[in-house]
N, C-alpha and C positions, 0 to 999 in steps of 0.2 A: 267462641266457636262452638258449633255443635257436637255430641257427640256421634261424628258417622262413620258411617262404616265404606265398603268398596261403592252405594246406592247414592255417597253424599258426595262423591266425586266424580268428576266428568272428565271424563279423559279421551286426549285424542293420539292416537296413532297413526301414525303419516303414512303415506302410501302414495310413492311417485308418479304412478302409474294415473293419478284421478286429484291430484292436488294441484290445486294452479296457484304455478307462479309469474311473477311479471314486474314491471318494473314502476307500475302506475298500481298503486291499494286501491283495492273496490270492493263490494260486495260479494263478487265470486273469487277473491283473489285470496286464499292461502299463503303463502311466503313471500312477500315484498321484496327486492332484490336493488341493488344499486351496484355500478362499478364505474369506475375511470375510464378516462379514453381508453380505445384498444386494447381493454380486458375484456375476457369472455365473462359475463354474469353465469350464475349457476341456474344451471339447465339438469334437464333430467338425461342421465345418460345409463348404460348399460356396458357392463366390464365381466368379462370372465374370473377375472380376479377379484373382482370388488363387488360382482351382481347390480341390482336396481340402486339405482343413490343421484344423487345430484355431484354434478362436476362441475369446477370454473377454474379461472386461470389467470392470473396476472400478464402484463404485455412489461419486455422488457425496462421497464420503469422504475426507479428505487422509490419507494414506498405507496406504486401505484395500492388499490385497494378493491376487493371484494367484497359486498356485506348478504347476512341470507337472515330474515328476520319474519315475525309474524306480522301481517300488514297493520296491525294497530296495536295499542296500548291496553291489552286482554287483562292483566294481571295487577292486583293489588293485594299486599298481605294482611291488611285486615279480614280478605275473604275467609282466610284461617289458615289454607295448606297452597303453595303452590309447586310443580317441582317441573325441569326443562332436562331434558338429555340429549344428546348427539353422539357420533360416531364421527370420527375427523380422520384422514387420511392427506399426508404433505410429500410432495416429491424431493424437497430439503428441506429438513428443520434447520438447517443452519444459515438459510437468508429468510427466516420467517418473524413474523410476532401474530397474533391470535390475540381475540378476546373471544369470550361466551358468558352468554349468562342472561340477569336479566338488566334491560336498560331503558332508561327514558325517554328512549326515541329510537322511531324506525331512521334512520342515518342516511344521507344524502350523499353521492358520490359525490370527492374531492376533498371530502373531509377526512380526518385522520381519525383513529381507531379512540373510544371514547376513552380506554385508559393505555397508557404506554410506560415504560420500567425501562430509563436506561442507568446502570452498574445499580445502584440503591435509591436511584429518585423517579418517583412517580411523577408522569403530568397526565390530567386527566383532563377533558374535554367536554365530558357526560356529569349534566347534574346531580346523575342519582345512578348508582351502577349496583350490583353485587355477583359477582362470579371469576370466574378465571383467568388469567395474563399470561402470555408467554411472548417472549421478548429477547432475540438476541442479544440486543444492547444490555442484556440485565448484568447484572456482575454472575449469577448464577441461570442456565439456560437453561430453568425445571420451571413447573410450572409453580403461578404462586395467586393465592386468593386475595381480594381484592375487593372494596365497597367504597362508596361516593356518597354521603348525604346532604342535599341542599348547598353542592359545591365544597363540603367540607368533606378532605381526606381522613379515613378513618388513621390515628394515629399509632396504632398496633405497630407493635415491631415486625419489622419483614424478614424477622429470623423464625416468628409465629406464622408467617402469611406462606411463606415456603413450601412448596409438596418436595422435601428432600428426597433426591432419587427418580423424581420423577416429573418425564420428559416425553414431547412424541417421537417415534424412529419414524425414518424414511418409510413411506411404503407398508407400514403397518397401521391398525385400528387403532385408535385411542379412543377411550370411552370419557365420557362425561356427562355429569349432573348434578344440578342446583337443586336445592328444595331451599326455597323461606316460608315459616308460620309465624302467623301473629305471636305478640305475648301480652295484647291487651292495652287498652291504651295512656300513654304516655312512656309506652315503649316503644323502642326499637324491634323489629323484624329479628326472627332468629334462622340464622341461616348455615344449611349444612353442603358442603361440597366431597362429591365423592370423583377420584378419578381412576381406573383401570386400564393397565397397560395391555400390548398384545400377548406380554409373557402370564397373567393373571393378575399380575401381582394390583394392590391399590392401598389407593390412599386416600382417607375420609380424615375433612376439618370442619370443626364446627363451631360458630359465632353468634357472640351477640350485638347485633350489628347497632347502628345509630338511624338508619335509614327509615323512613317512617313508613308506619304501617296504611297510609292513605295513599299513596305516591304511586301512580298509573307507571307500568311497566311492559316492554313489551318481550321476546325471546331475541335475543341477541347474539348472530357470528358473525364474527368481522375477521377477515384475514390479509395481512398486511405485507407486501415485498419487501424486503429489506435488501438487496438489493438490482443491479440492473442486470438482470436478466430473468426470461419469462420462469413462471413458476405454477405450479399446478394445487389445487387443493381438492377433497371427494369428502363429502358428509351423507350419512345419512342416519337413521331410526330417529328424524327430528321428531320426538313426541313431545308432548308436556299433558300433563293431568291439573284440577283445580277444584278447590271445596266450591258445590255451591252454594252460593250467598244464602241463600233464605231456607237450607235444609234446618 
């Protein structure tokens, strides 16, 4: 990778107001969206409490699905630097699971969430993943980091993958963010996850992942009912930044 500086990156900052989303990818479409029967997709709504963000909502279904994604496959780490952030807001964390991050496909309603954690076993669904899981089913209901290379689970203990302590609350912001950078090839992606709660507090981990650095990725939430009854979810500052290629 180059040496650049803030001129070697591109970076987008979201704005609900002029982004478009939809449930069909195209050319003018920013955020690709899928839901289940009788879930509301996320839309752009406006909260005194929450300001400008996108909202959706599950229909009383157990593990009906919401997903909010970039319309293509924008990202690879050999570019050098990539990184993904959001804001998440849940009206119960305790019939939820989430994933974020970045993943190998914009995701199709009906499908199930590309990685899931139930007590200490992963199943993952998503070729190639890197980012965050939260999972009631977990044995522990904090958040925990999480990669997928070429269908192989990374085998790291999940007493390393843990963000101890931390969790989302009802009704409050959670922050989150992925960066992976190259480390050149016949490596793995090195990937660092940060998460900040509403009280300040956070928690940064950082890997050396197996995940190749060629592997088309796109920004990845997916937000999953655990169970039958409707539920609510509110994101926003979906940004991401990325080196570009030929600085």
């Amino acid at each position: 990778m180059a040496n650049v500086g803030s001129l070697g990156i591109d970076r987008h900052i979201d704005d609900p107001e002029v982004s478009e989303v939809n449930a069909t990818a195209g050319a003018s479409v920013t955020w690709a969206l899928s839901s289940d029967a009788s879930d509301t997709a996320f839309a752009k709504a406006v909260a005194a409490s929450r300001g400008l963000h996108y909202a959706g909502a599950t229909a009383a279904t157990d593990n009906n699905m919401i997903e909010f994604c970039s319309n293509d496959l924008i990202f690879a780490g050999q570019q050098g630097h990539a990184e993904i952030e959001i804001l998440m807001q849940l009206d119960d964390v305790t019939n939820a699971a989430f994933n974020f991050g970045f993943n190998d496909d914009v995701q199709d309603a009906g499908d199930t969430l590309p990685v899931e954690l139930s007590g200490t076993t992963w199943t993952t669904t998503a070729s190639t993943f890197i980012g965050f899981v939260y999972d009631v089913n977990a044995t522990n209901d904090e958040l925990h980091a999480m990669w997928v290379d070429d269908n192989s689970d990374t085998s790291k203990a999940i007493a390393d993958l843990r963000f101890k302590g931390m969790a989302p609350t009802n009704a409050k912001w959670l922050y989150m963010k992925v960066e992976i950078d190259d480390q050149g090839s016949g490596n793995g992606v090195r990937a660092t996850l940060l998460a900040v709660d509403h009280n300040g507090r956070s928690v940064e981990k950082t890997f050396n992942t197996t995940v190749d650095r060629d592997a088309p990725l796109c920004y990845y939430f997916g937000y999953e009912n655990r169970s039958a009854s409707a539920h609510n979810a509110y994101i926003k500052h979906c940004n991401y930044a990325q080196t570009i290629a030929d600085m």
